[in-house]
C-alpha positions as CSV (number, residue, x, y, z in Angstrom):
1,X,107.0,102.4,120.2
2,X,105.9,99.3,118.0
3,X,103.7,96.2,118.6
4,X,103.8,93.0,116.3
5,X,100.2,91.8,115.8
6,X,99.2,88.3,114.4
7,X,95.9,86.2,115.0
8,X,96.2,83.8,118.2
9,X,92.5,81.6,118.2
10,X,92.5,79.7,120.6
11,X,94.5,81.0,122.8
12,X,94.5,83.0,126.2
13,X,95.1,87.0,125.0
14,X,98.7,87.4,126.4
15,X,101.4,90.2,125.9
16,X,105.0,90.0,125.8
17,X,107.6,92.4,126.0
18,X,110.6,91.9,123.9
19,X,114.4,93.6,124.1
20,X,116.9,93.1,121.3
21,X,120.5,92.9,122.4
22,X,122.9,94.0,120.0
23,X,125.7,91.7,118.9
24,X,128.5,92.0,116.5
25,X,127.0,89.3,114.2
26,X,123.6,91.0,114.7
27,X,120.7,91.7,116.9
28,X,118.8,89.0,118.8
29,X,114.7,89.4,120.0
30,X,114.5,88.2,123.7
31,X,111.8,88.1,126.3
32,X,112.4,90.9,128.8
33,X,110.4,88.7,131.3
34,X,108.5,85.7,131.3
35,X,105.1,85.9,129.5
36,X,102.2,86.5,131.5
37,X,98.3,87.3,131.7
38,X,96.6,91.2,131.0
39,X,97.3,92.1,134.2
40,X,101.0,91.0,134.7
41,X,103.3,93.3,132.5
42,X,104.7,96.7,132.4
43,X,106.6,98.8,130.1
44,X,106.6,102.2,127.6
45,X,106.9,103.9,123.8
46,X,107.8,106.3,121.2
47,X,111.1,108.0,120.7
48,X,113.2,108.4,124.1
49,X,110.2,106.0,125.4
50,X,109.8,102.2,125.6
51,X,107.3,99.0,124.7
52,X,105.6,100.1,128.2
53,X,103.8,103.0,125.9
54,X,100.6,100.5,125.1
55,X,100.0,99.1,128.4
56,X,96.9,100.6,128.9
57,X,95.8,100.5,124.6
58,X,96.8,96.9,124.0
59,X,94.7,94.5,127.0
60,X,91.8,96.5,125.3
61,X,92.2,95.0,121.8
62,X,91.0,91.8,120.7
63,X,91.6,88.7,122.6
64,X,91.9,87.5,119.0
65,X,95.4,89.0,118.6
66,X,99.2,88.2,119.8
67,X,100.9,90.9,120.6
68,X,104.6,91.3,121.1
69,X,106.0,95.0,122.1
70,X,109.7,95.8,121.6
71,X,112.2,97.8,122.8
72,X,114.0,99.9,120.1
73,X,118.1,99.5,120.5
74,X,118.7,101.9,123.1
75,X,115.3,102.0,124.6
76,X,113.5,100.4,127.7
77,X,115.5,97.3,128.3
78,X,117.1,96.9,125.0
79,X,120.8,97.2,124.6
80,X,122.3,100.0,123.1
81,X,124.2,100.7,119.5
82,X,127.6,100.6,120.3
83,X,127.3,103.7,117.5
84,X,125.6,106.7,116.5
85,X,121.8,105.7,115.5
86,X,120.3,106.3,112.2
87,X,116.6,105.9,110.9
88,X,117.1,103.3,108.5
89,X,118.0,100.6,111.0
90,X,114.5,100.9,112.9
91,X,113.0,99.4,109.5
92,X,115.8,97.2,109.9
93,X,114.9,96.3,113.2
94,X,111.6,94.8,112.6
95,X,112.9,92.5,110.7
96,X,115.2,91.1,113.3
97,X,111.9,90.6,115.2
98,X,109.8,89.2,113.0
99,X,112.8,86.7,112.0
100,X,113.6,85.8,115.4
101,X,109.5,85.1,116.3
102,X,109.4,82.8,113.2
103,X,106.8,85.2,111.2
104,X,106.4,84.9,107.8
105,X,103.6,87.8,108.2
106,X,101.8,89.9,110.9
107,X,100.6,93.7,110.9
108,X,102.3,96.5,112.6
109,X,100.5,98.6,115.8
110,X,103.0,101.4,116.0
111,X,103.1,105.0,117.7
112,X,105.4,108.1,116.6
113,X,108.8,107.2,115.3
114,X,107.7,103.9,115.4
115,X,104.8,104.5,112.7
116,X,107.6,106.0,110.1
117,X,109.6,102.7,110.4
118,X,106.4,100.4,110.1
119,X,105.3,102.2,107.5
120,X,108.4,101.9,105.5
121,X,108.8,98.2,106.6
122,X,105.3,97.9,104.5
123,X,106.6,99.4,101.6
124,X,109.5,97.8,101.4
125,X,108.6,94.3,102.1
126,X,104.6,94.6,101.2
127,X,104.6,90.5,101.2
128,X,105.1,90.7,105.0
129,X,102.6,93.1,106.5
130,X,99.1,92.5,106.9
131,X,97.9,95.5,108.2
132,X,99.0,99.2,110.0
133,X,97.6,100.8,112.5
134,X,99.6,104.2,113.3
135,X,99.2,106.3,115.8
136,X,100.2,110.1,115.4
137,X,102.8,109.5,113.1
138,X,103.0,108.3,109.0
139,X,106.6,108.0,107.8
140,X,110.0,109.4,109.2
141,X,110.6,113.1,109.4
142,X,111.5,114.9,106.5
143,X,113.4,118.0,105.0
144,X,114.2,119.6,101.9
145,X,116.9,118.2,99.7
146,X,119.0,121.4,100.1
147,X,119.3,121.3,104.0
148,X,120.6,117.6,104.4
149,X,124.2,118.5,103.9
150,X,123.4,121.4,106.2
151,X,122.0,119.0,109.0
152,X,125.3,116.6,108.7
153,X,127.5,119.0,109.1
154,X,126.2,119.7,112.6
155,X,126.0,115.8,113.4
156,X,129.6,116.1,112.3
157,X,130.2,118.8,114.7
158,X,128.6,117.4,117.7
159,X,130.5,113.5,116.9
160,X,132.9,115.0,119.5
161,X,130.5,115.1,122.4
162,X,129.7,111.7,122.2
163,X,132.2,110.6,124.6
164,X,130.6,113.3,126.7
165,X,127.0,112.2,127.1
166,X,126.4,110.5,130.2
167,X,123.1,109.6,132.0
168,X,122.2,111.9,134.7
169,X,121.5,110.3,138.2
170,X,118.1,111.2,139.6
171,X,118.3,110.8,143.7
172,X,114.4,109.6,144.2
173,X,111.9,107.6,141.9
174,X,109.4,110.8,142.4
175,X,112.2,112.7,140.9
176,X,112.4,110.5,137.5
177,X,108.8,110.6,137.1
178,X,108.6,114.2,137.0
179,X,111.4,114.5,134.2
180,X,109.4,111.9,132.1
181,X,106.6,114.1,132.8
182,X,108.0,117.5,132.1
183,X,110.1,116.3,128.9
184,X,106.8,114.9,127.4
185,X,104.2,117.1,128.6
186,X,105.6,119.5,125.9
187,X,104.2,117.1,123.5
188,X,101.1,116.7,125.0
189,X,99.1,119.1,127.8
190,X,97.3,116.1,129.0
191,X,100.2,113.7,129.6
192,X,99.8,113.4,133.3
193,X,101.6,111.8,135.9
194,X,100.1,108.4,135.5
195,X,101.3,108.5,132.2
196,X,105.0,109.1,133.5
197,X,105.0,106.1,135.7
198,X,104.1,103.8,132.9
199,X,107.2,105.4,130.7
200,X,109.4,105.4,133.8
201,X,108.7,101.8,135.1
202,X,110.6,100.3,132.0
203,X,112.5,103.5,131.4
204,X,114.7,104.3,134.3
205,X,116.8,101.6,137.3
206,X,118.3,101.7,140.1
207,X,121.9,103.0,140.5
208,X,124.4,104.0,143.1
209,X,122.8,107.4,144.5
210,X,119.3,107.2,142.8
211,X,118.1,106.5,139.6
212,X,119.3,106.6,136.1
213,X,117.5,106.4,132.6
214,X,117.9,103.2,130.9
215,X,117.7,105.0,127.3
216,X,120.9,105.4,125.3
217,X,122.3,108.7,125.7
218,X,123.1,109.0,122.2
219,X,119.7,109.0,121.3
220,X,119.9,112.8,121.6
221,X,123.0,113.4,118.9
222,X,121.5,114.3,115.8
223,X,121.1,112.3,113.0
224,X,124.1,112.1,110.3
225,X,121.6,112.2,107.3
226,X,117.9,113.4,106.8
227,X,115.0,112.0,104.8
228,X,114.3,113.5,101.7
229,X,110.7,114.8,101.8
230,X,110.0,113.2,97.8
231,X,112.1,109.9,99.0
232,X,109.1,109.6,102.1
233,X,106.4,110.3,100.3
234,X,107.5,107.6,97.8
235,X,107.9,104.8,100.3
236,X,104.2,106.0,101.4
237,X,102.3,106.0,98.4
238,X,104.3,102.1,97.7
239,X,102.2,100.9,101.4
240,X,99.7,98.2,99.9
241,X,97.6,96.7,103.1
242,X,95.2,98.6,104.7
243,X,96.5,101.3,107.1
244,X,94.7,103.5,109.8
245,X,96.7,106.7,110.9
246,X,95.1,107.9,113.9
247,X,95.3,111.8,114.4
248,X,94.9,113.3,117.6
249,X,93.4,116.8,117.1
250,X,95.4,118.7,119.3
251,X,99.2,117.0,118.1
252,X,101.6,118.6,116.8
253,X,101.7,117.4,113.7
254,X,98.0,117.1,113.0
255,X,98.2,119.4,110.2
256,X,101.6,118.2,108.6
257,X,100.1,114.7,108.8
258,X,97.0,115.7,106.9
259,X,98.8,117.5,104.6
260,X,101.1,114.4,104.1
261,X,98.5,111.9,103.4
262,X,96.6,114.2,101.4
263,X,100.2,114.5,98.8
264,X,100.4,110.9,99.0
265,X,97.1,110.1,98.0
266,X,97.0,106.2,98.2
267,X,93.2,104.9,98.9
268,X,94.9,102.6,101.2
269,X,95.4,104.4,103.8
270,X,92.8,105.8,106.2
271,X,92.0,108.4,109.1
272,X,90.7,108.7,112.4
273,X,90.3,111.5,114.3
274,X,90.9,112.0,118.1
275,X,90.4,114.7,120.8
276,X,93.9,114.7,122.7
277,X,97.6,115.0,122.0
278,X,100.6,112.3,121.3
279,X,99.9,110.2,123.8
280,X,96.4,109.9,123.7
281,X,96.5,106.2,123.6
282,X,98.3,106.3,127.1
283,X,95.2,108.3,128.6
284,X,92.2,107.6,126.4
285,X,92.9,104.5,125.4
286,X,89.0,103.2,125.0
287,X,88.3,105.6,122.5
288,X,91.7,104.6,120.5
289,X,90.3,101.2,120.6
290,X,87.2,101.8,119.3
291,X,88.9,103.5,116.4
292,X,90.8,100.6,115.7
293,X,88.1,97.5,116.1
294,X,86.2,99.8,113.5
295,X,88.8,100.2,111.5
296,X,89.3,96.5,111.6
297,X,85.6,95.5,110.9
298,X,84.6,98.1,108.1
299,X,88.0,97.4,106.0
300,X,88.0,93.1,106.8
301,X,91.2,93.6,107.9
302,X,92.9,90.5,109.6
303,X,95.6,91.9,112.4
């Protein structure tokens, strides 16, 4: 998931969720619903997930700051790709939404997947971004040189599924919450079942015979080419505004991360440490905060 931050003085804290709908002369950024007060949104994050993700971080934050959440393509409410997705176009994406809102410049509040595409949006356009704040994720995944022709040749192999993949109908809302909350609890011991409501209110609708995920099913065919690990690191090391990565303790990739940051070694980027998993904004989300409004008030940092 992924949040667009800019100052808004003056004005009454408000969140807005955003879609983009693909079209063949590009994408387009549009209010999922009409704007509306702390208490009157709903929606989810990450990879597979939604804007609805920060619901519980975001009317925490500073009443300062205008947030818009998007949908990814193929997420939440968004339309989907009419093809096979790939990583770069996620950077690519917040540029559609940042154009479409009129922003010259604004920071990034991103989670998972969605930190390796803000923090490669930084680096590659350094004149735009204010600030990051990451949450258990800094840059995309990546493998050794040697295994990316490897890895396409099975996303070449499984191109002839993708006619196949179809969105399994769920006969009661009980019954989507508890996939959400068994295919992320993996992730994450203390992803609970309020946690799956949040994903599944934005994440699932109602069909003929129950309920049906709203994601993409193509999401789930793997990705034609890989990220080199030098090729991530050097995008990481380029980031030039003040960044927070928040690591949960118990995540997955606590120890990669640190290992990461440590090899990239650029003084402007910062940790946090948190006890909880991957989606410990979801269920802690006052300590989260706290990280952030410190983060924001030792390094001057402007979101």
């Amino acid at each position: 998931g992924i949040a667009l931050v800019t100052s808004a003085r003056g004005l009454m804290h408000r969140i807005f969720h955003y879609i983009i709908r693909m079209q063949q002369n590009g994408s387009t950024l549009l209010p999922s619903r009409a704007a509306g007060t702390l208490t009157d949104f709903k929606s989810v994050s990450g990879w597979q997930d939604n804007a609805g993700g920060f619901d519980n971080l975001i009317p925490l934050l500073s009443k300062e700051m205008y947030i818009v959440a998007m949908d990814w393509p193929g997420h939440g409410l968004s339309s989907k790709r009419p093809y096979l997705y790939n990583t770069f176009e996620y950077v690519s994406d917040i540029r559609y939404a940042a154009d479409a809102l009129k922003w010259k410049s604004f920071s990034l509040l991103a989670h998972s997947m969605g930190a390796g595409a803000a923090s490669w949006f930084a680096a590659a356009l350094p004149e735009k971004v204010k600030g990051l704040v990451l949450l258990d994720g800094i840059g995309f995944h990546s493998v050794e040189i040697a295994d990316i022709p490897r890895q396409m040749g099975r996303a070449l192999l499984a191109l002839s599924q993708d006619a196949e993949i179809q969105s399994k109908v769920h006969p009661t809302w009980e019954a989507v919450v508890d996939r959400v909350l068994k295919g992320h609890a993996s992730l994450d011991d203390n992803f609970d079942v309020s946690c799956a409501a949040l994903l599944a209110a934005r994440g699932a609708k109602a069909v003929e015979g129950g309920y049906e995920f709203t994601r993409d099913p193509k999401l789930k065919m793997p990705s034609l080419l890989r990220i080199q690990h030098e090729l991530n690191i050097t995008f990481l090391q380029q980031i030039c505004c003040q960044t927070l990565v928040i690591l949960p303790t118990h995540g997955k990739w606590y120890e990669l991360m640190k290992k990461t940051i440590s090899i990239v070694n650029n003084t402007k980027i910062h940790t946090a440490e948190v006890p909880g998993g991957h989606f410990v904004h979801m269920y802690n989300p006052e300590t989260v905060c706290r990280l952030i409004n410190d983060f924001l008030l030792t390094k001057n940092t402007e979101m």
